[in-house]
C-alpha positions as CSV (number, residue, x, y, z in Angstrom):
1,X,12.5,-28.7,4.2
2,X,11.5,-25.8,1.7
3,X,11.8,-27.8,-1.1
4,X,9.5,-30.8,0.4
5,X,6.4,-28.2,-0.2
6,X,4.1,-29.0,-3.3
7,X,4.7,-26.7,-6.3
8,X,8.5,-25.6,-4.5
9,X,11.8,-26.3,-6.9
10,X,15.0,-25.2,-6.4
11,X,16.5,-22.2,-7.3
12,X,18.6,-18.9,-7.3
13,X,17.9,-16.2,-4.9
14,X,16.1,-13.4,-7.4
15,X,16.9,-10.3,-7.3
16,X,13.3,-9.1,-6.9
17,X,9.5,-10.5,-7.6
18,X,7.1,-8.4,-8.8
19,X,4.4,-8.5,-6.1
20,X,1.1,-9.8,-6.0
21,X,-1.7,-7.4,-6.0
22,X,-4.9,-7.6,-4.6
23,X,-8.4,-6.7,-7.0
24,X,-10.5,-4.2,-5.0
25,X,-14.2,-6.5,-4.8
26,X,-17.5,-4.5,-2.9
27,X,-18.0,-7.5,-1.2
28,X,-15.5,-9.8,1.1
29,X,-15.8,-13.7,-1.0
30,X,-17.1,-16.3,1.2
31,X,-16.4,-20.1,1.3
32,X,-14.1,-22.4,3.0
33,X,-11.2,-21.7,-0.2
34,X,-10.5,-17.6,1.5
35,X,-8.6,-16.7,4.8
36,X,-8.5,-12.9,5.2
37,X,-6.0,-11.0,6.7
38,X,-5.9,-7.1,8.3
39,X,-5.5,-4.4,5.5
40,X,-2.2,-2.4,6.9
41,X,-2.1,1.1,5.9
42,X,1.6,1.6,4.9
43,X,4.3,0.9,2.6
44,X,4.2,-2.6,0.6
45,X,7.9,-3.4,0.9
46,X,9.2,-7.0,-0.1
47,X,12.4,-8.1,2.3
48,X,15.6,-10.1,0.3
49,X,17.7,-11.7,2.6
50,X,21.0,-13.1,1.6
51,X,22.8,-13.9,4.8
52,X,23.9,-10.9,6.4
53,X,22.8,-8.8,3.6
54,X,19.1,-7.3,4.0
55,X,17.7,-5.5,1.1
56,X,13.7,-3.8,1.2
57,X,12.6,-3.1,-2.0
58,X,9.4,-1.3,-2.9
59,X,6.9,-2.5,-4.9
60,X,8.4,-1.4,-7.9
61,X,11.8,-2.4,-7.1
62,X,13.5,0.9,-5.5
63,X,15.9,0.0,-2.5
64,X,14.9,1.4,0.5
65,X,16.6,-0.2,2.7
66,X,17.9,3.3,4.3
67,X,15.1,4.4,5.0
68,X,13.5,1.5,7.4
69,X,17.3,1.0,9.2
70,X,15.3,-1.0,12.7
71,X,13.3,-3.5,10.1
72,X,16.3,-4.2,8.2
73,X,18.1,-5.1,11.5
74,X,15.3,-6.8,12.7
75,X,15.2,-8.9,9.9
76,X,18.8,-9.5,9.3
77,X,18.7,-10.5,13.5
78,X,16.2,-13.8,12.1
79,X,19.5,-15.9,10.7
80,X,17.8,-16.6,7.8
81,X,20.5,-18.3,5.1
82,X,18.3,-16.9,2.3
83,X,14.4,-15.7,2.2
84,X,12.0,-13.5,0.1
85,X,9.3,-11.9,2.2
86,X,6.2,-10.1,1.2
87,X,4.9,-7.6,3.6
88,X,4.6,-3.7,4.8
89,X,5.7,-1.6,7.0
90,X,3.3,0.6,9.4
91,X,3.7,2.6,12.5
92,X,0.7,2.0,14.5
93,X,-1.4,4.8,16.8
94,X,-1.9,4.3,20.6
95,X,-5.6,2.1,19.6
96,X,-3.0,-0.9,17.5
97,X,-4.7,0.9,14.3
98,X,-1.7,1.4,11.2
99,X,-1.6,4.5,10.3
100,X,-0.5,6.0,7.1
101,X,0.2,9.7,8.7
102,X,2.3,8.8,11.4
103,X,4.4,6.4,9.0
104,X,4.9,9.8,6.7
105,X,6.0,11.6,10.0
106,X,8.1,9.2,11.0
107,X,9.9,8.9,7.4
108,X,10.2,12.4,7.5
109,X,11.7,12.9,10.8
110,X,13.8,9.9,9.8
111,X,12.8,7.8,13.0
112,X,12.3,4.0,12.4
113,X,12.9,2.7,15.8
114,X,8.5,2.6,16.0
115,X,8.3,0.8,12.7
116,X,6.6,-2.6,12.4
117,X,7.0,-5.1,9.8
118,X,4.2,-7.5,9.0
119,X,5.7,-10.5,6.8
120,X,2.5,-12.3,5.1
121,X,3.7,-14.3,2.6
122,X,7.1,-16.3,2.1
123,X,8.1,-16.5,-1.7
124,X,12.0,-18.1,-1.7
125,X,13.5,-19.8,1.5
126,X,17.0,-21.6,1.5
127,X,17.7,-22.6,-2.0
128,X,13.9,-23.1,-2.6
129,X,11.4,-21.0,-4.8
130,X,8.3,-21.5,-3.2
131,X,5.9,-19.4,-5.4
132,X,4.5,-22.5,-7.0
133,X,3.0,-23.8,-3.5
134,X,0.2,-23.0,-1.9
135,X,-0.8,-19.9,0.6
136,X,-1.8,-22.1,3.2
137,X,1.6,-24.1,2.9
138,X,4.1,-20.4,2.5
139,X,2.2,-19.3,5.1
140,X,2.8,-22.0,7.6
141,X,6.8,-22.2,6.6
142,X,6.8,-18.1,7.1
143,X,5.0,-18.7,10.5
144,X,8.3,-21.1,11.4
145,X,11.4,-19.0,9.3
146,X,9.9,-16.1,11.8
147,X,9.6,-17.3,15.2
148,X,12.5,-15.5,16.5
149,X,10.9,-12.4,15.7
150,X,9.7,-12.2,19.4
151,X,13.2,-11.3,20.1
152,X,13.6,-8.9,16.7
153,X,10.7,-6.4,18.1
154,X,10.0,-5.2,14.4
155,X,8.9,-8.1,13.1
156,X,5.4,-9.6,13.1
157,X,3.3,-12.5,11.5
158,X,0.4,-11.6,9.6
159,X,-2.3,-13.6,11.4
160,X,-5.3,-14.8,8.6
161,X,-8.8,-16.0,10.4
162,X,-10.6,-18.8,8.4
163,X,-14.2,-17.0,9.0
164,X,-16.7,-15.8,6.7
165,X,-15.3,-12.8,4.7
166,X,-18.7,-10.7,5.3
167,X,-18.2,-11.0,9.1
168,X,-14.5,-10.3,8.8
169,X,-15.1,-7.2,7.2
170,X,-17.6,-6.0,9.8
171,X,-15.3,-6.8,12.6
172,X,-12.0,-4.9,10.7
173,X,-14.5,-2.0,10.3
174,X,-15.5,-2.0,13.5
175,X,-12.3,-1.8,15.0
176,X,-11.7,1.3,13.0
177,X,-9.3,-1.2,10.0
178,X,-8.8,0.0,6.8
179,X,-10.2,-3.2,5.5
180,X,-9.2,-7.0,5.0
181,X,-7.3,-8.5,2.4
182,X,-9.3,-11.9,1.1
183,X,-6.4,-14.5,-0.2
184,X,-7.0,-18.2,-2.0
185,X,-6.0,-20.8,-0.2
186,X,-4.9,-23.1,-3.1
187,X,-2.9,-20.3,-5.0
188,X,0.6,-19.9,-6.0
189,X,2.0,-16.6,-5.7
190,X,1.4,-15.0,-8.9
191,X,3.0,-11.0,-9.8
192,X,0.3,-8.8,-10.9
193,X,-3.6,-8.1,-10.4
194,X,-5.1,-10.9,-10.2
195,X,-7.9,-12.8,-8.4
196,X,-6.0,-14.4,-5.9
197,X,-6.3,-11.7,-3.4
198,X,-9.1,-9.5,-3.0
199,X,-9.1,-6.2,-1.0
200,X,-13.0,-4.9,0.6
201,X,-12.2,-1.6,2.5
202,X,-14.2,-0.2,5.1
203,X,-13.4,3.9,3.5
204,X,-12.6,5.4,1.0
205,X,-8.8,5.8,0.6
206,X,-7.1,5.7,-2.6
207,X,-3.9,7.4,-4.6
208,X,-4.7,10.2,-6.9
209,X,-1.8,12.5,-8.8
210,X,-1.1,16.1,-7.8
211,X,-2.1,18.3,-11.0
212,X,-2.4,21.7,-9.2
213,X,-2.7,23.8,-5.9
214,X,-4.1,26.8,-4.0
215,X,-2.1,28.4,-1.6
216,X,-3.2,29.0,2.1
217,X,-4.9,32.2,2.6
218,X,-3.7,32.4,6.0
219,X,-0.2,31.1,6.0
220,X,2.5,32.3,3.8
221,X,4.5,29.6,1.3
222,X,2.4,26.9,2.1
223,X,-0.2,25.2,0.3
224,X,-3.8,25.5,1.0
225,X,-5.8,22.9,-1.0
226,X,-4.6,20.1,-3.6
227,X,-6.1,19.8,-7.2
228,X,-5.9,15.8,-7.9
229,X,-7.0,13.6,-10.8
230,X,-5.9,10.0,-11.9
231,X,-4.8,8.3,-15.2
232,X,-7.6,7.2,-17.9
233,X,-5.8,5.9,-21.1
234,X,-3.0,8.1,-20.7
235,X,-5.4,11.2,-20.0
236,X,-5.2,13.1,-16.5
237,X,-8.8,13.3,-15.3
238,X,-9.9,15.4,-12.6
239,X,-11.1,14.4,-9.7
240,X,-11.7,17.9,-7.6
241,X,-10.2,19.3,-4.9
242,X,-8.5,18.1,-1.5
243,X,-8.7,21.2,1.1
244,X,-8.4,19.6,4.5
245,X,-5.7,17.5,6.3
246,X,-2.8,19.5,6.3
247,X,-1.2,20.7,9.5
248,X,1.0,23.5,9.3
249,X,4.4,21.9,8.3
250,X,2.5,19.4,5.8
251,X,1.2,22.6,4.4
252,X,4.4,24.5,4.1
253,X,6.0,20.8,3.2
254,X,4.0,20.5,-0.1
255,X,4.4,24.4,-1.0
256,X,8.0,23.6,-1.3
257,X,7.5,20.3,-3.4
258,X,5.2,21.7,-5.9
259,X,6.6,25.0,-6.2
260,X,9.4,23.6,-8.6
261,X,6.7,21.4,-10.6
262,X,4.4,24.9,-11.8
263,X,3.7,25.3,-15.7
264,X,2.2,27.5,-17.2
265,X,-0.9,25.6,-18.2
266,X,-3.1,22.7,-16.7
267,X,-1.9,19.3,-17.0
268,X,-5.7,17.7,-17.0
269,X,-7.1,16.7,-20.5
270,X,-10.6,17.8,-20.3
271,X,-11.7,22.0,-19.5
272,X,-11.9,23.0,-16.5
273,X,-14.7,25.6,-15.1
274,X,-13.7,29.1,-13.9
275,X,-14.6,28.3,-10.6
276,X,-12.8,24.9,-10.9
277,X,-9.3,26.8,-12.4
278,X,-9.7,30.1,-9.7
279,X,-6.7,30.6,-7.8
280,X,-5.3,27.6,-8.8
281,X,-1.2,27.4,-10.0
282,X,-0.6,24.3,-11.6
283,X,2.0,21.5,-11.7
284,X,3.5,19.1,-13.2
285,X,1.7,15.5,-12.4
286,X,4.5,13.6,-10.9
287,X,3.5,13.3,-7.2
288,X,0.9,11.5,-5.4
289,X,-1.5,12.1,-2.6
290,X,-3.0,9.3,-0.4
291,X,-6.6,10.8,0.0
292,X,-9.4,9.6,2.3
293,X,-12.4,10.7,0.9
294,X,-16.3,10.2,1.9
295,X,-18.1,9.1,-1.7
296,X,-17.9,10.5,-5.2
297,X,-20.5,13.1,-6.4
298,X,-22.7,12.1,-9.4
299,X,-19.9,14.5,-11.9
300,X,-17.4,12.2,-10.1
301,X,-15.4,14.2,-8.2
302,X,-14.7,13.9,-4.4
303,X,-16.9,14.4,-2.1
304,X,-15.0,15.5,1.4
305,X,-11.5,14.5,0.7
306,X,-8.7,15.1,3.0
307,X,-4.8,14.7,2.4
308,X,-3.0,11.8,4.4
309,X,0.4,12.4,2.9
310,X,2.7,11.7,0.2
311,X,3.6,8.3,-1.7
312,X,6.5,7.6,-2.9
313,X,6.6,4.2,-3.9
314,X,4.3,4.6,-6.8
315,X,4.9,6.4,-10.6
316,X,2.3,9.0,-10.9
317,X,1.6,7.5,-14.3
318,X,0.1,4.0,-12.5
319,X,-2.6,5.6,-10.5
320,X,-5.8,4.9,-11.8
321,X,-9.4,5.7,-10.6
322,X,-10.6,3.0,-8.4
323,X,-13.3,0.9,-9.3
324,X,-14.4,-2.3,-7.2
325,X,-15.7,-5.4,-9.5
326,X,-18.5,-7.4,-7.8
327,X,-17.8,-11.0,-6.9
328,X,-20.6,-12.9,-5.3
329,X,-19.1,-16.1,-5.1
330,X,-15.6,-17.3,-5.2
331,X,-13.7,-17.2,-8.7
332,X,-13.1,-20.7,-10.3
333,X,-9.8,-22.1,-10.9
334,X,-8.4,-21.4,-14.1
């Protein structure tokens, strides 16, 4: 039974949890208290299941249950009596490999029926709040509360391999991964960023806010470069220029998105040169671009950066310049 598990109590069905988030780290932790998991590349979206009714919420707590019409189904198909899941949604490419862009195509072409949804963590089951027990022990009641999924289609187990973190990472990067997620064994489920879970990526790929844009010198009304910065203390910062990854609808896409957003001025706090402001109209910062990206220069700006799409699922205001924090050894418990 739920309850049975160490650290589980009884309770109401929330409404939503804030999720956990994972601390980007340079290096994957080692040690016998980690399992590490695949890093998807798709859409955090935490699953509430009350009977027939299936609810997927984003990570800030937007309903989008509309949009994702086969997981929902899938999900509600599992008989659960109650649940809370953690996991995302991805649409995979021919190799197995999530992919980001063809989850923004399929969203836009509002087509589900490709959609996967990995459940990794379980945090309420059948009267029982189980964010007080341990990974290991969610994890192994999510493995059961999911067994029917063979039948669902949509819904998979996240698998996590008890192996060294450094030779996890090589093997994720190998197969072309975005990364691994590195998760305590012995945690509860904690909202926030913490150092629970730990993310090591094999690229560059990060969120950066929309501040301007060039227009395409060969196609009309579409857009034919992105000028992006992030947050710092309430200050937009810039971070360059995005000029490739745009096909010819994605181009024409964004024209019409950012066309409403122009003002008259720029939106980023520090001066720009005139090289750095030629040709450029500028917006309103309220969208964000999912960028891949090679390294940043030594003026920190982005070195070959190329647009993967849209997110919707974060305020503009939240995104923040990446920086990793080293950890050599595993964290101690509080």
């Amino acid at each position: 039974m739920p309850a049975a598990l160490a650290g589980a109590k009884p309770g109401k069905l929330p409404a939503f949890v804030a999720p956990c988030l994972a601390t980007l780290v340079e290096e994957a932790p080692a040690g016998d208290k980690w399992v590490h998991e695949i890093k998807f590349d798709g859409y955090r979206l935490q699953a509430r299941i009350d009977g027939d009714e299936v609810r997927l919420l984003t990570r800030g707590g937007s309903d989008w249950t509309g949009r994702f019409g086969s997981v929902a189904k899938a999900l509600r198909s599992l008989k659960l009596d109650t649940a809370v899941v953690d996991g995302e949604v991805v649409v995979e490419d021919d190799s197995g490999v999530s992919s980001f862009v063809k989850l923004v195509e399929a969203l836009k072409a509002g087509r589900s029926a490709r959609m996967v949804y990995y459940a990794f963590d379980l945090l309420y089951l059948d009267g029982a709040n189980l964010m007080g027990a341990a990974l290991l022990d969610r994890k192994a009641l999510l493995k059961k509360a999911i067994r029917g999924a063979s039948n669902a289609g949509s819904i998979r187990y996240s698998e996590h391999f008890e192996v060294d973190g450094a030779v996890m990472l090589r093997e994720a990067c190998r197969r072309g991964l975005e990364g691994i997620i590195s998760k305590r064994t012995d945690r509860p489920y904690r909202s926030g960023r913490r150092d629970d879970w730990l993310k090591t990526k094999c690229k560059h790929d990060d969120e950066f806010v929309i501040g301007g844009y060039l227009e395409s010198k060969v196609e009309p009304r579409a857009v034919g470069a992105l000028v992006v910065g992030y947050f710092e203390r309430g200050a937009l910062i810039y971070a360059g220029r995005v000029g490739t990854g745009f096909d010819r609808r994605a181009a024409s896409e964004l024209w019409k998105q950012l066309k409403p957003l122009r003002r008259a001025s720029s939106a980023f706090a520090t001066s720009l040169t005139s090289l750095q402001r030629r040709d450029v109209f500028w917006v309103a910062p309220r969208l964000v671009a999912q960028v891949e990206y090679r390294a940043w220069t030594g003026d920190n700006l982005l070195r070959h950066a190329s647009f993967k799409g849209l997110r919707e699922d974060k305020p503009a205001g939240d995104v923040h310049r990446p920086r990793a924090k080293t950890v050599r050894k595993p964290p101690s418990m509080p």
